[in-house]
C-alpha positions as CSV (number, residue, x, y, z in Angstrom):
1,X,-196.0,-102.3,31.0
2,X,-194.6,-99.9,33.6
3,X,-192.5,-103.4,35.2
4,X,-191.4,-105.1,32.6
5,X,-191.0,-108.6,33.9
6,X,-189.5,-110.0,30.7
7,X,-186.9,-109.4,28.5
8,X,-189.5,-109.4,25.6
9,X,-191.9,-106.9,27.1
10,X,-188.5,-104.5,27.5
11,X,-187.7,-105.5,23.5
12,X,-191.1,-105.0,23.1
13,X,-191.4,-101.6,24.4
14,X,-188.2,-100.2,22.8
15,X,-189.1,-100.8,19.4
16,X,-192.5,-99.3,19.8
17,X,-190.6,-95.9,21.1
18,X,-188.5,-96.2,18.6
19,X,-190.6,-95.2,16.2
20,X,-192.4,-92.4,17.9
21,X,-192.8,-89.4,16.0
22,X,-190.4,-87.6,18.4
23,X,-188.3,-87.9,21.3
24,X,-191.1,-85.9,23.1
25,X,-193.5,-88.6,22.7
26,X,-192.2,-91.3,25.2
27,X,-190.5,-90.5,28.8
28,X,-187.1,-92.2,26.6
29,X,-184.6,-90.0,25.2
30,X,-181.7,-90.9,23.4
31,X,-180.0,-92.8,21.1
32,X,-183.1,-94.5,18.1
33,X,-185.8,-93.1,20.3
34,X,-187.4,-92.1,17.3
35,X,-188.2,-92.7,13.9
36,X,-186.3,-90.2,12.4
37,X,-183.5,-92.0,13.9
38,X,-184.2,-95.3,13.5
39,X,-184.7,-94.7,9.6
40,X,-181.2,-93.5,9.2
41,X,-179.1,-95.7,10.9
42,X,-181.5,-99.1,9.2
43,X,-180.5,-97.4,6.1
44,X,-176.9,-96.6,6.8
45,X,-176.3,-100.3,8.0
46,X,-178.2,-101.8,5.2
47,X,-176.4,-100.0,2.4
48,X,-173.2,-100.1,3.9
49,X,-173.3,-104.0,4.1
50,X,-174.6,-104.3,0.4
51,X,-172.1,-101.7,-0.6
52,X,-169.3,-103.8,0.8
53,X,-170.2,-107.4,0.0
54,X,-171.2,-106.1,-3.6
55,X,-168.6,-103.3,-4.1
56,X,-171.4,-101.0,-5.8
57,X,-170.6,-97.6,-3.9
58,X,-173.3,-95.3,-5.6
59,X,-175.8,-96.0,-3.5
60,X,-173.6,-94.4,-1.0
61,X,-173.0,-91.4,-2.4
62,X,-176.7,-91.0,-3.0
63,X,-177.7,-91.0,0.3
64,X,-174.5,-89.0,1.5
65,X,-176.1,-86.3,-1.3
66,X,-179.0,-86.8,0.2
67,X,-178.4,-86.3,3.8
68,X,-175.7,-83.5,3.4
69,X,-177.0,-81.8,0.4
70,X,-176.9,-78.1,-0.2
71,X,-180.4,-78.0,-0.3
72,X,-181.4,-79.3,3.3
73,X,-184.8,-77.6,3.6
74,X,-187.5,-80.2,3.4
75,X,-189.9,-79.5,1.1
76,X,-194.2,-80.8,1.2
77,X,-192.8,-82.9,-1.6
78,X,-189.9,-84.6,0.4
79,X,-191.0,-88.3,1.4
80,X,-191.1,-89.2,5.2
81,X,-187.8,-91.3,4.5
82,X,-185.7,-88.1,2.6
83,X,-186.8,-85.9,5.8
84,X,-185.5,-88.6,8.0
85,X,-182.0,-88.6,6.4
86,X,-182.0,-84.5,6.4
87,X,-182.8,-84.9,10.1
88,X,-180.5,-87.5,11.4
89,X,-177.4,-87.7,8.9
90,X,-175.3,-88.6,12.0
91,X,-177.2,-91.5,12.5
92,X,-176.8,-92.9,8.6
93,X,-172.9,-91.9,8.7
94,X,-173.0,-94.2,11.9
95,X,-175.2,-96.2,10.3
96,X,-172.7,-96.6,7.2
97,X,-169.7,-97.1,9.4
98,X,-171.7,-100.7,11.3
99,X,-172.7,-101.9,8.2
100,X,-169.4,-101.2,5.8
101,X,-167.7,-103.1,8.7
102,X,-170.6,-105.9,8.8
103,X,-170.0,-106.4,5.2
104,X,-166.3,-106.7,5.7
105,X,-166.9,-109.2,8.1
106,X,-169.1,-111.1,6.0
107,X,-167.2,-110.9,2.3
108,X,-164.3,-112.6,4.1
């Protein structure tokens, strides 16, 4: 897939970098070119819309705590999703932002 003759194959390609384990894995570096990253900001937009359109903030604050806790060692115990968070908490604040103003939009 080296020439990407369609627009699919391109679509195609960026979502399978996009959840590489790291940024090391593809020749693509940058913004969701990895899963880490890609897991934060889904998150961020998807609780921000709900959040908005449903006005139940709490979910919100939990992953803020999560992401910006005091305690941001990851642990053997810490689920793939928690680490992601603790990684990327730019990328769910960004995340948060799209989707609070998505559900704006859409609770008009």
């Amino acid at each position: 897939m080296a020439d990407d003759p369609t627009v699919l194959s391109k679509l195609v390609r960026v979502i399978r970098q996009a959840g590489a384990p790291s940024e090391d894995s593809y020749e693509r570096d940058g913004f969701l070119s990895h899963h880490a990253e890609t897991h934060a900001a889904g998150l961020g937009i998807g609780v921000g819309m709900i959040a908005m359109t449903t006005d139940e903030w709490r979910y919100v604050s939990a992953l803020l705590a999560i992401a910006f806790g005091a305690n941001r060692e990851l642990s053997p115990s810490s689920d793939r999703i928690t680490g992601d968070l603790k990684a990327e908490p730019h990328y769910l604040v960004g995340g948060l932002a799209v989707g609070l103003l998505l559900g704006a939009l859409i609770s008009r």
